[in-house]
N, C-alpha and C positions, 0 to 999 in steps of 0.2 A: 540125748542130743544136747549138745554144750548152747549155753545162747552168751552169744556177745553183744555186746553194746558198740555201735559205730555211730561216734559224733561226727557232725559232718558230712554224713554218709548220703548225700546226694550230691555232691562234688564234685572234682574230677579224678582224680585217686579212691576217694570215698567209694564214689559208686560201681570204679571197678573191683574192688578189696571185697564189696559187698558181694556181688556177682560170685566171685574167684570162694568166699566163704558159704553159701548158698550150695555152690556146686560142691563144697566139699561135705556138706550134709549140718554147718552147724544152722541154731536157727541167730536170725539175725534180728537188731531191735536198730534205728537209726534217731538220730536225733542229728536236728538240722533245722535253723531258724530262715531257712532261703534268703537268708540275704545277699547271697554269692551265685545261689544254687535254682534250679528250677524243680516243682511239683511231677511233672511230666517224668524225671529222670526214674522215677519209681516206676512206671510205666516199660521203660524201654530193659530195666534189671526183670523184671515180670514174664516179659518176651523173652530174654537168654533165660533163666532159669527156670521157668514157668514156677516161680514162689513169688509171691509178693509179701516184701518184709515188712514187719511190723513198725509203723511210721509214727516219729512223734515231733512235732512242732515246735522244739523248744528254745527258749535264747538261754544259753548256758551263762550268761550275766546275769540272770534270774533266780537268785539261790534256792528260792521255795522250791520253784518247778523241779530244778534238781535234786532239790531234797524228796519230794513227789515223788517222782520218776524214779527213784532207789527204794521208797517204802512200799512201791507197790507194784515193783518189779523184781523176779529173781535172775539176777545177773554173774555168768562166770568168768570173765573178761571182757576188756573197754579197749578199743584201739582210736584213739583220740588223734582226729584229722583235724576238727572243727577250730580256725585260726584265719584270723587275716591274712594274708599270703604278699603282700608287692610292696615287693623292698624299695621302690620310687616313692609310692604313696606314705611308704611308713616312717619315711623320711620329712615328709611333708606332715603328718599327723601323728607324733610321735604319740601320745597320749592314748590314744584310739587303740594303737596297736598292744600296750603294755596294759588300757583295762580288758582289751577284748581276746590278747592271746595268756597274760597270767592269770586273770583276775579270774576267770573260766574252769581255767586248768586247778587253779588250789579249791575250786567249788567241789569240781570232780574229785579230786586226791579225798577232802571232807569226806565227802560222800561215800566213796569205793572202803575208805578202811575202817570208817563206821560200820560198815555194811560187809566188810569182809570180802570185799572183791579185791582181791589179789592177783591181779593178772593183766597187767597195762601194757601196748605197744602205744610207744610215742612217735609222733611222727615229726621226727626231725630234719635238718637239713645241713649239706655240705659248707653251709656258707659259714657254721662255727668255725671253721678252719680260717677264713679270711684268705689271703691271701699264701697259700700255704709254702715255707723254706723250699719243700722236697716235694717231687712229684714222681710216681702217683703218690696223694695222699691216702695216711694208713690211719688208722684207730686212733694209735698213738703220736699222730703231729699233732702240734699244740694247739691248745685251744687261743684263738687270737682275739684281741679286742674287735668288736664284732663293728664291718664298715656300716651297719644302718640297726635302728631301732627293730626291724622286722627278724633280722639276726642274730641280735639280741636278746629276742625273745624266746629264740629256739637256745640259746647258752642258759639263759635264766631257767627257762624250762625243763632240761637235763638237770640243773642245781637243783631246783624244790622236790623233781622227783628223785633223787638218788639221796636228798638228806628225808626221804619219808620212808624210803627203804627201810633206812638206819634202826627205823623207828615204829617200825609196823610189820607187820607177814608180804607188805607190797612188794610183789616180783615184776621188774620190768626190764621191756628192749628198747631202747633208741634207736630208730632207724635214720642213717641219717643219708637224705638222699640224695641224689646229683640233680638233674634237670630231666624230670618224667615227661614224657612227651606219646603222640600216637592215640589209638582209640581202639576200643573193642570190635574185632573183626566181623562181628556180626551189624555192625552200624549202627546197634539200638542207641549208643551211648558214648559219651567224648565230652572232649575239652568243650566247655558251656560258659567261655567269657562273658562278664554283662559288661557291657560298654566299652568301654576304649583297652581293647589285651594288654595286659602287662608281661606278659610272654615270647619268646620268639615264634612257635609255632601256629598259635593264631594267628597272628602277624602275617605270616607268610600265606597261611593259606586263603584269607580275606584279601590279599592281595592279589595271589592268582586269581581268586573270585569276583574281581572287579572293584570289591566291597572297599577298599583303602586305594590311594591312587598307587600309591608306592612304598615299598617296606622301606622303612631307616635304619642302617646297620650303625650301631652307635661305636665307631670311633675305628682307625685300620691305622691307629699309630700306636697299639701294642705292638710290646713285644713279641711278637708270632710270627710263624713262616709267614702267613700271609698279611699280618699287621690285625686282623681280628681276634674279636677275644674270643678264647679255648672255654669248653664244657663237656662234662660228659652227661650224652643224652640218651636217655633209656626208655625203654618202651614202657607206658602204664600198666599195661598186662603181667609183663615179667615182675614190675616192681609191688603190684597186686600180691601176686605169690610169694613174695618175699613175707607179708606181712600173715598170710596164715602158716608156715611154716614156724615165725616167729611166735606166734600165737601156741601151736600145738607142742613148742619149745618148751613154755611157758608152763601150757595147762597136765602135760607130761612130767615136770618138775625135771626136765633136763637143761635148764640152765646152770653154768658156772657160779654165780657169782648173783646176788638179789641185782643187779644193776648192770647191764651189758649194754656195747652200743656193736653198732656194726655198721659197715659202707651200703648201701645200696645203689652199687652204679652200672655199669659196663667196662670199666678197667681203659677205655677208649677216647681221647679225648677229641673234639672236633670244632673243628674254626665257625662261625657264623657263615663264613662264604662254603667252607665244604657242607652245610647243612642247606646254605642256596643250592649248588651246586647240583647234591643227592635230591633237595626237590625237585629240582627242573629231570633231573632222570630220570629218576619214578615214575613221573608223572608227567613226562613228557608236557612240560609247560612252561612257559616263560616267563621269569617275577621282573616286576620293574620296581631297583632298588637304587638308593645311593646315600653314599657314606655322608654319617654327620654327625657333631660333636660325643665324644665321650658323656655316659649320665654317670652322674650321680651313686657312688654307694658300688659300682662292678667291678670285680677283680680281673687280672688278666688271665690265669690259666686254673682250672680245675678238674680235676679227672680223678678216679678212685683207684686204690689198689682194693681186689672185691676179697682178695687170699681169704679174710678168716671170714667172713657171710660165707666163700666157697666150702671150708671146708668145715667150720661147726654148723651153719645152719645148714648146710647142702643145697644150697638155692648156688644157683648164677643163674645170668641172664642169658636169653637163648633169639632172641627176638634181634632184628639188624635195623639202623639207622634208618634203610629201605622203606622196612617194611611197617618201620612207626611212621614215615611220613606220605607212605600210600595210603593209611587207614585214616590219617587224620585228614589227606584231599575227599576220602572218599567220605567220612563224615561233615567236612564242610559243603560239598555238594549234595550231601543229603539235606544240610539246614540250608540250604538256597542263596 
């Protein structure tokens, strides 16, 4: 039985990747300082898989504990979630985000190739692209000066890991996602915003929920049919599986190349109002919304071409728009 290490891994991605790795037999070790995340989420992984992973406390800004945690652990792969994530915020605190999403990350790299752990999924994002020439984007559109510190992060992060490749036995994948969205069909588990979502789909569904008065669709004088900005949104399940395929890629030694990146999206791209739109159907519910000022840092259109995750990793996504944002009504009416 393989055991990986998942930073992060009470999250929102985190805890489903956990789940999705559980069910596939490896054992799992998590490392999560809750600062983003809740205790309970271990709980609700427990229920879908009846295993309860092996839980550890750590702030990966902590290099001892990290160092700990590697001397006295035998670990076969690390799928590293653990990262500030909101590109608003990280605009506003740039510092925060470069000590808490690099400064982390070269702990871990120390650690893993000291220790001979060779087998990294990164968890990247779409937004290295920026605003991309061609759409769908592929692999190979350029990497653009990134619009916010938090996208920045994810470019720097792909750099320190492909120059330790260079230089080590470290085999890795970049995933680099579109906008995950939905929750585990079982309801144990979902998108677990603390405070004010920095998300579209919290948003909406705290909305329908009473919880916000009204969703703000930030800006309908893009360039789009319908003047909103374009995303492509993928169910957290599907995008779950991407990451132990990539994983078994890895620990298989069927990768091309010590350094692979690949798309993670739905190939689909969709307006803010068609994402209204598909809520109100699902869910037969009415959002009360209205347009206001463009933020900060958002590009107009982004969507993936999924070709080579389709056809080297064998993953696509199978999961529809629907049915990620019936799971996620149905897990905010589970949190009340």
């Amino acid at each position: 039985m393989k055991k990986i290490l998942v930073t992060g891994g009470l999250g929102f991605i985190g805890s489903h990747t956990v789940v999705e790795l559980q069910n596939e037999g490896f054992e799992v070790f998590i490392i999560d300082d809750l600062s983003n995340s809740k205790i309970e989420v271990l709980d609700g992984i427990e229920k879908i898989t009846k295993k309860r992973p092996h839980f550890f406390k750590i702030d990966l800004k902590e290099k001892k504990a990290v160092t700990q945690f590697f001397n006295e652990h035998q670990i076969d792969g690390v799928i590293h979630f653990a990262a500030s994530k909101a590109v608003g915020e990280s605009v506003q605190q740039p510092l925060k985000y470069y000590e808490n999403n690099i400064g982390t990350l070269v702990y871990l790299l120390q650690e893993m190739t000291k220790n001979e752990v060779n087998n990294l999924i990164f968890s990247s994002s779409c937004t290295v692209y920026g605003q991309a020439d061609e759409l769908p984007i592929t692999e190979n559109a350029p990497i653009k000066p990134a619009e916010s510190p938090y996208g920045n992060t994810k470019q720097i992060g792909e750099e320190i890991i492909t120059d330790t490749t260079k230089v080590s036995n470290l085999k890795a994948i970049a995933l680099r996602y579109f906008n995950p969205i939905g929750g585990h069909d079982s309801i144990e588990i979902g998108e677990l915003p603390i405070g004010v979502p920095q998300n579209l789909i919290p948003f909406v569904t705290q909305t329908a929920a009473g919880i916000r008065k009204e969703l703000s669709v930030f800006g309908d004088d893009y360039n789009t049919p319908d003047g909103t900005a374009v995303r492509d949104y993928i169910h957290v399940v599907d995008l779950a599986k991407a990451h132990i395929v990539a994983m078994k890629r890895l620990l298989e030694n069927n990768n091309k190349t010590s350094m692979e990146f690949f798309n993670i999206g739905t190939g689909k791209g969709s307006s803010v109002l068609d994402v209204i739109h598909a809520f109100e159907k699902a869910n037969n519910k009415k959002l009360n919304y209205k347009i206001v000022d463009r933020r900060a840092g958002d590009i107009t259109v982004a969507y993936a071409d999924t070709t080579l995750a389709n056809n080297e990793l064998g993953w696509k996504s199978e999961l529809t728009l629907e049915d990620a944002l019936r799971s996620a009504w149905l897990w905010q009416e589970k949190l009340g």
